[in-house]
N, C-alpha and C positions, 0 to 999 in steps of 0.2 A: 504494500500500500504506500509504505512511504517511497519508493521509488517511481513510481505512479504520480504522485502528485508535486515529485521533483520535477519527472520531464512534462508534466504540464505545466509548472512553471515558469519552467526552461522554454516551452515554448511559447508561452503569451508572453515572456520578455522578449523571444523573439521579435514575435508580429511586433509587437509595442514599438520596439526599436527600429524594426522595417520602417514600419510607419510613420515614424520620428524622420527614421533617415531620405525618403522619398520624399516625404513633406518639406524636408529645410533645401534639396538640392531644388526641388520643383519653386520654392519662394525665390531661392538666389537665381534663378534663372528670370523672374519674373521682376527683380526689385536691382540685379547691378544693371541692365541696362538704361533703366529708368533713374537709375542716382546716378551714373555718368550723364546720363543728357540732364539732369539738377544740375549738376555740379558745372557743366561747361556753361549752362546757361547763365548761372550766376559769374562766372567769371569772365565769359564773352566781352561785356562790357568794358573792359579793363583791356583790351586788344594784344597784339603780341600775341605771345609763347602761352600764356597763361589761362588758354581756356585750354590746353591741353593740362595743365596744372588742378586746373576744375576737373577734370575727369577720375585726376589720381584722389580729389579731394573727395568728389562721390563716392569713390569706393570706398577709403576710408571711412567717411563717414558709415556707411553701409556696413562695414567689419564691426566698429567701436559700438554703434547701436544693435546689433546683431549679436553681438556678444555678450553685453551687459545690461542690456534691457531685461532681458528672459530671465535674468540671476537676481534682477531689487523684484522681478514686476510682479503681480499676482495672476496675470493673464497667460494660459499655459500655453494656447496655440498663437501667440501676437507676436507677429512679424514686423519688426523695428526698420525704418531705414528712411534716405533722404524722401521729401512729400514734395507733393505742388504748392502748399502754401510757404513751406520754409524758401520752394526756389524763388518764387514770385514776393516775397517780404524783401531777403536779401536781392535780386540783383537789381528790384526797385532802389532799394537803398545805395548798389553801385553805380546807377545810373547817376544817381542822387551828388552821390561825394567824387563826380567822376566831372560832374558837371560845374562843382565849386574847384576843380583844378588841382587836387591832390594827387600827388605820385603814386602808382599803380602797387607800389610795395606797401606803404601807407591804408592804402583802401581795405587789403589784402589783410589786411594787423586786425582793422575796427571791423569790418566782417565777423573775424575770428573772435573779436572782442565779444559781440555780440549774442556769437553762436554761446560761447563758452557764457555769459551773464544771463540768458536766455535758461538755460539746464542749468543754473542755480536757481533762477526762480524757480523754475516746475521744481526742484527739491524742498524748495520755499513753501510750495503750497502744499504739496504731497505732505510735511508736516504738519502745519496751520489746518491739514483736514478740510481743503478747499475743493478737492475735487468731486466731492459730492455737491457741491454748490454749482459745479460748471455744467453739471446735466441737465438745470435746469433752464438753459436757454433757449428763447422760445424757437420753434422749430422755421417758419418766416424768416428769423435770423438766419438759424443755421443755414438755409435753403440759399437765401442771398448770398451768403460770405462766400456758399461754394460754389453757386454761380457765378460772383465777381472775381474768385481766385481763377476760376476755369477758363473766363474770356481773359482773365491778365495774361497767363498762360498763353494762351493762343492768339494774344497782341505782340506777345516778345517773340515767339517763335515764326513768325510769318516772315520778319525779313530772311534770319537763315534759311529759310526753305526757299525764298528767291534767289538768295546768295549773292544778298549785294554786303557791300563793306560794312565790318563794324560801326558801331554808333550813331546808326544813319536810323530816325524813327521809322515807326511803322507809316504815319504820313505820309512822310518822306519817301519810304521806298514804293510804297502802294503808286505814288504819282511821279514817279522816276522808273517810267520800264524798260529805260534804255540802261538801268545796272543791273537788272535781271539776268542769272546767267538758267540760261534751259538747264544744261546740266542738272545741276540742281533741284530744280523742278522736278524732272524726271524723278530721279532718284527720292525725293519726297513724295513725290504721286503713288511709286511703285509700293514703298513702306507702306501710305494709308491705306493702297487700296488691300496689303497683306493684314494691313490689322482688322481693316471692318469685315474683309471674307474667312478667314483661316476659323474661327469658330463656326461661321453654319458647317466648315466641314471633320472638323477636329478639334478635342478639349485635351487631349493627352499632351500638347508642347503647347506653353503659353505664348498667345501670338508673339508678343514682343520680341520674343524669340527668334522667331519666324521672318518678322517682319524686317526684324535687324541684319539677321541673313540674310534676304532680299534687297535688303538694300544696298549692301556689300558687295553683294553679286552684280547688282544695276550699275552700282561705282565704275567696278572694275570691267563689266562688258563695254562703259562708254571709255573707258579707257584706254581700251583695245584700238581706240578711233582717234581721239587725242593724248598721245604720248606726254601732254602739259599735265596731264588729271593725276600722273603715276609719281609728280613730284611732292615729296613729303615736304619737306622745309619749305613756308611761306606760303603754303597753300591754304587758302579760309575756309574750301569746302572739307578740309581733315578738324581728326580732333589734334592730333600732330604727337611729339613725342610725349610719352607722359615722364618728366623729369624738373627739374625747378634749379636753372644757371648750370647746367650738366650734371649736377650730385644726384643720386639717387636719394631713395624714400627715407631712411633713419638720417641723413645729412640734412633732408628739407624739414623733416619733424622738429630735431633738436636748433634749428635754425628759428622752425616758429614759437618755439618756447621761448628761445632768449630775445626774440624780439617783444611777447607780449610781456614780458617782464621789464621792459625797458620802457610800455607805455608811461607818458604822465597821466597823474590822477584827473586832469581835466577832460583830457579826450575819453576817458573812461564815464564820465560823468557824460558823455554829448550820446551815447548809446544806451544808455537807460532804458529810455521811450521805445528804439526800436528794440531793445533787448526784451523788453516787457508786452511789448505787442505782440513779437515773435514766441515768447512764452506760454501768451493766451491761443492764439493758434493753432500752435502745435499741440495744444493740451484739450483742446476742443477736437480736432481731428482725432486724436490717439482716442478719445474716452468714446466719440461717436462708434470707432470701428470696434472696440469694446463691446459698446451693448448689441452690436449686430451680432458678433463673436458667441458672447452668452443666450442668446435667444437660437443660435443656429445650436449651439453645443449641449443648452441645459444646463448651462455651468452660471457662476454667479462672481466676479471677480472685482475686487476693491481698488475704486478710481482712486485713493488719497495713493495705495502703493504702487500702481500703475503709475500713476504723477513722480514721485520718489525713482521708479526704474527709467523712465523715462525721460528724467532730469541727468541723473548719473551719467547715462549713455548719448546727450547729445554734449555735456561737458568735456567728457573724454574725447568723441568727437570732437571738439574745438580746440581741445588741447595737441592732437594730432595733424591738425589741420587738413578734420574731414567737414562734412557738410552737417549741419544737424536736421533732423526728421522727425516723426511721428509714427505710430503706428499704422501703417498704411490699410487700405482696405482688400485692394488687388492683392495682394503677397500672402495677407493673412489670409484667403478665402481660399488659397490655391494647397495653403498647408493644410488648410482642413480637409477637403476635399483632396487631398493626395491619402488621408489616412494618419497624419497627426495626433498625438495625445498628449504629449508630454513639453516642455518647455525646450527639451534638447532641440527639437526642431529648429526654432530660435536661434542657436547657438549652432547650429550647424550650417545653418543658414549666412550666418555673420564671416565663421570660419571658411567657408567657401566661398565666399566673395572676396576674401582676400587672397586666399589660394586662386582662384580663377584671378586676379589680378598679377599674381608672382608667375603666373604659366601664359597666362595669354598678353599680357604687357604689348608685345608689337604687334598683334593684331590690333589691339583697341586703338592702338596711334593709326593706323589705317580707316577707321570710324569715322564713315562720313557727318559730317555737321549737319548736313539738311534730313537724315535718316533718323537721327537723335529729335530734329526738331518735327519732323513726320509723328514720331511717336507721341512726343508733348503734346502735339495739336491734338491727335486723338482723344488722348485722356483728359484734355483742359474741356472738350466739348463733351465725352463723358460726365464731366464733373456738372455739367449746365444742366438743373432744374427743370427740364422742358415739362414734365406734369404739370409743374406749376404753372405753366402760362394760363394753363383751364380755369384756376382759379379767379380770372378775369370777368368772365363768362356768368359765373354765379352769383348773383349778390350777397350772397352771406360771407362770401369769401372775398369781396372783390379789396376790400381792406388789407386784407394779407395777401393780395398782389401788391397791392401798394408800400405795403413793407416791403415785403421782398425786393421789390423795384428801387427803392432807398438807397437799401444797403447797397445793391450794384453799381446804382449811378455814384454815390457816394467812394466805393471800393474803388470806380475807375477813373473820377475825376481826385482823390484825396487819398487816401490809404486807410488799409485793412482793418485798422482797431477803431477810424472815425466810422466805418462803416459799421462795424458790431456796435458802436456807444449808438449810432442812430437808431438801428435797428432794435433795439435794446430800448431805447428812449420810446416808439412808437409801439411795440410791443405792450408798453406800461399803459400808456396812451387808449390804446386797444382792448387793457384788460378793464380799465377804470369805465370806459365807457359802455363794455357789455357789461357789467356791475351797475351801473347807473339807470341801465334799460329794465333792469328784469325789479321786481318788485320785491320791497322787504315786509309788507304785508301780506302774510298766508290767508289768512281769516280772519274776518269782522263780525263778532258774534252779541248781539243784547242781550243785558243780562236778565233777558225774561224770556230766552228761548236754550239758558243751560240754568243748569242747581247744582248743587253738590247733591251729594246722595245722602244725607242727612233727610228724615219724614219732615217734610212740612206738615204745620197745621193748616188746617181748612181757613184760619185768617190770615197767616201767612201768602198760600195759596192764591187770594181772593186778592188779597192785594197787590200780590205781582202782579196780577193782570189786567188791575187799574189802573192809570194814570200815568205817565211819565217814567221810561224806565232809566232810572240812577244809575246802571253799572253797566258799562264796556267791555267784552275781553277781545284781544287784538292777537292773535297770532302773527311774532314774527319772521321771519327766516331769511337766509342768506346772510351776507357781507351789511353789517352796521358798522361804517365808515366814513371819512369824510365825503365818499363819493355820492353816496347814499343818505348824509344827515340830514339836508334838505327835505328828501321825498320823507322823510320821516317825522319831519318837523309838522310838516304839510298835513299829515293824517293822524295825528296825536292832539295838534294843540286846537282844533274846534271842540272836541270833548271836553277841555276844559274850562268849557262856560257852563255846561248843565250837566255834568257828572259827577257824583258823588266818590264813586270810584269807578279807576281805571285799572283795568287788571293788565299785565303784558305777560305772554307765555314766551320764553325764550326756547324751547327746549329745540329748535331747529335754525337758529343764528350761530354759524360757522366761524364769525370774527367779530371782534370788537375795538374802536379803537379812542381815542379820549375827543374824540368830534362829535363822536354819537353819543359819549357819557354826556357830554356838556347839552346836547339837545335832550339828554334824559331828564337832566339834571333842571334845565329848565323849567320843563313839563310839570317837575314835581314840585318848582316853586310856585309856577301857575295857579295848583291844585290849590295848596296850602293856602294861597290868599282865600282862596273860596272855601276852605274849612274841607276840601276835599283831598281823597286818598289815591298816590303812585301804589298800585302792587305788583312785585314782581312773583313768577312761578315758573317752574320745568326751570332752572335754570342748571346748565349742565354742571358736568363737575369742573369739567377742562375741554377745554377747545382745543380742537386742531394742530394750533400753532402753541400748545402749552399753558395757554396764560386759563388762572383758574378767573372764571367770570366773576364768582359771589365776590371773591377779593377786592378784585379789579373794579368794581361797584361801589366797595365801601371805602376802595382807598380813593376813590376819584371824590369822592362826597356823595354820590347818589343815594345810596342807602347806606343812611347814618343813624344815630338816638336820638330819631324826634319819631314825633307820632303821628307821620303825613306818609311814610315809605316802609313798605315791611316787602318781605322777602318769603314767601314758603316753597317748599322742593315741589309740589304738585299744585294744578290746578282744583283740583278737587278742594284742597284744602285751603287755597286762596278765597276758593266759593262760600267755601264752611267759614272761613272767618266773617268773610260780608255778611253773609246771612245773622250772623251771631251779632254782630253789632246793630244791625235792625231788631234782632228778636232782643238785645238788652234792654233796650230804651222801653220796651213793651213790657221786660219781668220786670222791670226797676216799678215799671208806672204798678203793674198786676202784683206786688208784692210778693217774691223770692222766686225761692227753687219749686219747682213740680216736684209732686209726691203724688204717686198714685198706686194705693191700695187693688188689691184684684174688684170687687165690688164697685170701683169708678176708673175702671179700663171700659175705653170707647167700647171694646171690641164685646163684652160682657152685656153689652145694654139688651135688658128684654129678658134676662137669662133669670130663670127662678131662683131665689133667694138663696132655697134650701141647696141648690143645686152648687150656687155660690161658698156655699159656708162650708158644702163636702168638697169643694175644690180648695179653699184655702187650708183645710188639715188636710190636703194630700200631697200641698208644696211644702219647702221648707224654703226659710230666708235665708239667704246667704247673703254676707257683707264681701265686698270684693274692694281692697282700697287701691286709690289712682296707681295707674302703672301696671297692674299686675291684669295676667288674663284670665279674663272667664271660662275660655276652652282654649284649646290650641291645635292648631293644622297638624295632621295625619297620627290624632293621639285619639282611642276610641272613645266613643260618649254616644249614649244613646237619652241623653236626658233634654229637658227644652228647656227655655229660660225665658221667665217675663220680667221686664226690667219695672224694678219700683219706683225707683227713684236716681240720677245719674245718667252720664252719655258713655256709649260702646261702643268703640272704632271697631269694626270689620273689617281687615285686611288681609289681602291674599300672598304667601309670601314666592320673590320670584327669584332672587339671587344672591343668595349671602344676606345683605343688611337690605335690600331691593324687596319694596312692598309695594303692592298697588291696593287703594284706597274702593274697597265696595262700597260701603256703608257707613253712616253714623250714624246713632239708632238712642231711642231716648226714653222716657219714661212711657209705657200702656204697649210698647214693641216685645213682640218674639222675635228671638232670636234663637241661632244652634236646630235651624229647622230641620237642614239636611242629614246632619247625623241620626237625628229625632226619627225621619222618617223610614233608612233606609238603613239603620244601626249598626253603619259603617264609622273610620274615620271622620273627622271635622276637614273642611275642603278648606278652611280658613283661618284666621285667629282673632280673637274674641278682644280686646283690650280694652280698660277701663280707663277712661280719661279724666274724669274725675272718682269723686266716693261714689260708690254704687252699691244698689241693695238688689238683688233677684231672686225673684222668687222659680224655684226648680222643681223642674214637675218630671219624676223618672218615665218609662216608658210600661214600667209596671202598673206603677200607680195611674196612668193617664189610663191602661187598659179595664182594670178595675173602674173607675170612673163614667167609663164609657156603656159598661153592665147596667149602672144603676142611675145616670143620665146620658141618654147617648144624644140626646139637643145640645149639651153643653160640647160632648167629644167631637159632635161637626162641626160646631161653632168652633173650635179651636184647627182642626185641619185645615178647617176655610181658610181663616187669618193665614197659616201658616202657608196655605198655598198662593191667598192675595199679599203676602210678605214678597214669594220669592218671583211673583208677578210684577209687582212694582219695581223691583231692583230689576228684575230682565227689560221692565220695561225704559228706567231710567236708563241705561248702561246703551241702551241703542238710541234713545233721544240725544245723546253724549257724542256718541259716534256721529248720527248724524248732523250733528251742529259741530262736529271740528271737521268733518269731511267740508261744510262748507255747501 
C-alpha cells in the first residue's frame, strides 16, 4: 500500500510539474516578444543605438518580474512582465524630457529612477493594505484608462510601422508620405495580418509567436531584393545590437547602478508624480488580471501581497535596468490554459526569458522594428473597449459613455493618472446623482391604519377612528446623506404642524451621515416647539460601512435626555409607547391601575353567577413580578391564564437575544391559549412587564368545569379562539400596511 500511494504521488508531482513547466515556457513565448517591443518603444524616442538597449531592457525586465513576482505574490498562476500601460507612461515621459533637451544618458537614469520609485510605492501600498481599496474603481474608469492606454499605444507605434525617422509625431508622419518606406509597411501588414488569423486556425503556438516569425521571414525575403535591408548598423527598420557603448549585460547593469547612485536629491524629487502615476497603473492592471485569474481558477488571492510581489519585482527590474510591468493578462491566460498550478510557472517563465535572451541574443538584433510595432498595434486595439460604445445607445447607460469618453479624451490630450482622477471625479458625480433619484421614503403609513398589538379598548378603538389622526410612521430606506437630506427634509417637516408624533422606522437605511443627522435633528426641534414627539425604531445594530446608528444619533444630538426623542429597537413597540401615553392621560383622568376580578371580565358577561363562583375555586392566583415569565417557549404547559391585573409581552423568540413582539395583553385577556389547547409546548414567551396577578385554570380543572357548566367551557374556547383571531388578524393588517 504504501508503495502505491508513493508512485501516485510520484506521479501527480509529475503532471503538476508538466504542467508548471509547459505553462511558464508557453507564457515566455507569449510575454518576451511583447516586453522587447515595450522596451524598444520606450527607448525609441531617445534615437541612436538605444532602442536596441530597450530591447535588452525588456527582457530584463521580463527575467527580474518573472522571477520575483511569483516568490512575494499570492497569485499562483500570475504571469509578471513589461505591460502597455508601463510602455505608454514611460516613453510619454521620454518624449516629454527629450523635448526639454536632456542628454539621452540622462533621460535613460530618470526613466530608471522612476521604474525603481514606482515598485517602492506598490511595496508602499501592499503594506498600508491598499490594494483592496484599488478594486474598487468604478468599472467606466477602468474601461477608459484601457481604452486610452490602447489608442496611446497605437498612436506611438504607427510611425514605426511607416518607418519614417525617429521623433517625427504621429501628425507629422501621417501627412508626410513621402518618409514612408513600403518596406516596412509590408513587413507590418504581414505581422497583423499573422496575428488576427493564426487563432481561427491554431491555439497551440501563441500568435505573437507566429507573427514574429513572419515577420522575420517578410524582412529577410524583401531583402533578398534590397541588399541595403541586410545592413545591421544604422539601420531604423532593426532593433540593432543588443549591447550599451560595446560592454555586454553585467558591465551595463553595474554601470546603471552607479549612475542612479550619483543622482541628486532634486531630480529625484521631479519623478515622484510620474513614479506615482506609474504605481497606480501598474497596480490596477496587475489586481484586474487577478480577479479574472480567480474567477477562471476558483482560487481566491490577496491584492495587498500581490501589491508587495509586484513592487519587489518591478524595483529589481529598475535596478537592472529592465523595464517594469504588471501582471499581464495575455501570458497569465496562456499559463492557465497550458495546465499550470503552481507558482513555478512564474518562475520558469522569468528564467526563460533570460535564457532565450543569452541563446538567441543575435537573432533579436535582426528584429524588425515595424514587426514589434505590428504586434503593439494589435494588442493597443485589443485593449479598446468596443462593447462599450453600445453603451451610447441606451439611456441608462448613456452617462457611462460619457465617462468612459472622459477618461480617453483626457488620457490623450493630458496623461494617465489626470485621466483616472477625472474619471474617478464623475464616477462620484454618477453615484450621488442615482442616490439623489431613487427615494428615501419606503412607506407613509397613519397612525390609524397600524396599532401595536397590545387589545384596545372599545374607546380606545372608537376614537382612532375619529377625528384627526396625530401619528405618522414613515419608512425609510436607502442612503441618508447629504445627497438625499433635502428630499428628506421635504417629507418630514409638513408633519410637523399637526403631528403629535412622528415615528421613523430605520431598519432599511444602509448609511448615515451628519447632513441627515442635522435634518433629523431639526425635525425634532420643530416637534418640540409644538409639544410634539421625534421616535425613532428598527434601528439597526451597524451598518454596512461599520458605524453603529443608535450611537451615531446620540453623539450627533438627535436623540439625547429630553423628552421630545426616544428610540425603541421595534416598531411594534414605538406603537405600544404612543398608544400608552394617550391611554395615560385617560387612567390619570379614570383613576389608577385596572383590576379585574373573573366576575367583571368582559368576556364572562351573561354567565350564571353560580357558574362564576365554581370557576373562581377552580383557578388559583398566581403573582408573577415584572421581569419574570409566565410560561416560556418550547417548555410544556397545558394550563390557560387570565390576566387580573398587569401587562404580558408575548414574544416569539428568533435568534439568541432576537425577539419578535406578538402581543401585549392586559387585564380581562387569555393568554397560553395554544399550549391550553393542543397540550403541547408554548410556541412563545409569556413576560411580565409590570406586577401581575393570573388567575390559572389547568386543563383538568377546565374539563371538570365543562361537566357541570358546559355554557361557561364554550364561553371560554370562544375567547380563546376570538384571542388567537384577533392577533392573526392584526399581524396581517401589519403586513399589509408596511407592504404599503
Amino acid at each position: 500500500m504504501g508503495l502505491d500511494i508513493a508512485g501516485g504521488n510520484e506521479r501527480y508531482g509529475r503532471v503538476k510539474f508538466t504542467g508548471d513547466a509547459w505553462g511558464g515556457l508557453a507564457a515566455m513565448l507569449v510575454a518576451l516578444p511583447s516586453a522587447i517591443a515595450f522596451g524598444v518603444t520606450i527607448f525609441a524616442p531617445l534615437g541612436g543605438s538605444l532602442a536596441a538597449q530597450g530591447a535588452m531592457a525588456g527582457i530584463l525586465g521580463a527575467t527580474a518580474l518573472g522571477m520575483l513576482a511569483p516568490l512575494f505574490g499570492s497569485s499562483a498562476r500570475l504571469i509578471s512582465a513589461p505591460c502597455a500601460p508601463a510602455a505608454a507612461m514611460l516613453s510619454a515621459q521620454a518624449y516629454a524630457l527629450t523635448g526639454q533637451g536632456l542628454p539621452a544618458g540622462s533621460i535613460v537614469l530618470l526613466l530608471g529612477l522612476t521604474a525603481l520609485l514606482a515598485g517602492l510605492f506598490q511595496i508602499a501600498l501592499g503594506l498600508l493594505r491598499i490594494g483592496r481599496l484599488i478594486k474598487f474603481i468604478p468599472y467606466p474608469v477602468v474601461c477608459g484608462y484601457l481604452s486610452g492606454v490602447g489608442l496611446i499605444i497605437i498612436g506611438s507605434q504607427i510611425p514605426k510601422l511607416l518607418g519614417v525617422p525617429g521623433g517625427i509625431s504621429l501628425w507629422a508622419s501621417l501627412s508626410l508620405p513621402s518618409l514612408w518606406v513600403w518596406q516596412s509597411m509590408v513587413v507590418g501588414g504581414v505581422v497583423i495580418a499573422v496575428m488576427v488569423l493564426t487563432p481561427r486556425f491554431t491555439r497551440s503556438v501563441p500568435p505573437a509567436i507566429l507573427a514574429l516569425a513572419a515577420g522575420l521571414a517578410a524582412y529577410f525575403a524583401l531583402a533578398a531584393f534590397d541588399p541595403a535591408l541586410m545592413t545591421l548598423d544604422g539601420n531604423r527598420l532593426l532593433v540593432g545590437r543588443i549591447s550599451a557603448g560595446g560592454y555586454g549585460v553585467g558591465a551595463t547593469i553595474g554601470q546603471h547602478w552607479r549612475s542612479l547612485g550619483a543622482l541628486e536629491p532634486e531630480i529625484v524629487l521631479e519623478v515622484v508624480i510620474p513614479a506615482l502615476t506609474l504605481a497606480a497603473l501598474l497596480s490596477i492592471d496587475t489586481l484586474k488580471t487577478c480577479v479574472v485569474l480567480d474567477a477562471m481558477t476558483n482560487s481566491t488571492s490577496n491584492p495587498d501581497r500581490d501589491l508587495l510581489g509586484q513592487g519587489i519585482g518591478n524595483a529589481a527590474a529598475a535596478l537592472v535596468g529592465g523595464v517594469p510591468g504588471a501582471g499581464t493578462m495575455g501570458a497569465s491566460l496562456i499559463n492557465v490554459n497550458s495546465g499550470a498550478n503552481t507558482r513555478v510557472s512564474g518562475l520558469l517563465a522569468g528564467s526563460l526569458c533570460f535564457a532565450a535572451f543569452l541563446v538567441l541574443s543575435p537573432v533579436v538584433a535582426w528584429v524588425p522594428v515595424p514587426a514589434l510595432a505590428a504586434i503593439l498595434i494589435v494588442i493597443g486595439f485589443r485593449m479598446i473597449d468596443r462593447h462599450s460604445l453600445a453603451f451610447f445607445y441606451t439611456p441608462a447607460t448613456r452617462l457611462d459613455f460619457l465617462v468612459i469618453t472622459a477618461v480617453i479624451v483626457v488620457a490623450l490630450a493630458g496623461n494617465l493618472i489626470a485621466a483616472s482622477g477625472v474619471g474617478v471625479a464623475f464616477a462620484i458625480l454618477l453615484f450621488i446623482r442615482e442616490q439623489t433619484r431613487s427615494t428615501v421614503v419606503r412607506n407613509r403609513i397613519e397612525g390609524n391604519q397600524i396599532f401595536s398589538k397590545r387589545l384596545r379598548s372599545p374607546d380606545e378603538a372608537a376614537a382612532s377612528d375619529q377625528g384627526p389622526c396625530d401619528t405618522v410612521v414613515f419608512e425609510l430606506q436607502g442612503s441618508l446623506f447629504f445627497g438625499t437630506a433635502s428630499q428628506l427634509h421635504a417629507a418630514l417637516e409638513p408633519e410637523t404642524r399637526t403631528r403629535k408624533f412622528v415615528i421613523l422606522s430605520m431598519r432599511r437605511v444602509q448609511s448615515l451621515d451628519l447632513t441627515a443627522t442635522h435634518v433629523l435633528e431639526q425635525i425634532k426641534d420643530r416637534l418640540e416647539e409644538n409639544d410634539a414627539f421625534l421616535v425613532f425604531c428598527d434601528i439597526p445594530k451597524g451598518l454596512p460601512s461599520g458605524l453603529k446608528m443608535k450611537r451615531f444619533l446620540k453623539d450627533t444630538g438627535v436623540v439625547r435626555p429630553t423628552n421630545k426623542a426616544f428610540a425603541f429597537r421595534q416598531l411594534d413597540e414605538a406603537l405600544e409607547w404612543v398608544e400608552e401615553q394617550r391611554s395615560g392621560v385617560r387612567d390619570a383622568e379614570g383613576g389608577g391601575e385596572l383590576v379585574l376580578d373573573i366576575a367583571d371580565m368582559p368576556m364572562f358577561a351573561g354567565q350564571p353567577p353560580e357558574a362564576l363562583a365554581d370557576l373562581h375555586a377552580t383557578v388559583t392566583l398566581r403573582p408573577i413580578h415584572a421581569g419574570k415569565k409566565v410560561f416560556k417557549a418550547g417548555v410544556a404547559g397545558d394550563e390557560l391564564f387570565l390576566i387580573r391585573r398587569g401587562s404580558v409581552r408575548i414574544t416569539l423568540p428568533i435568534h439568541k437575544k432576537e425577539h419578535y413582539h406578538l402581543a401585549t395583553c392586559g387585564p380581562g385577556e387569555i393568554i397560553g391559549g395554544i399550549g391550553f389547547l393542543d397540550a403541547g409546548n408554548h410556541a412563545a414567551d409569556a413576560v411580565a412587564m409590570t406586577e401581575v396577578e393570573v388567575y390559572v385554570l389547568s386543563r383538568e380543572g377546565f374539563a371538570a368545569l365543562g361537566e357541570r357548566h358546559p355554557g361557561l367551557a364554550f364561553r371560554l374556547i370562544e375567547n380563546v379562539a376570538l384571542n388567537l383571531a384577533d392577533r392573526l388578524r392584526a399581524t396581517v393588517s401589519e403586513i399589509h400596511a408596511l407592504r404599503g
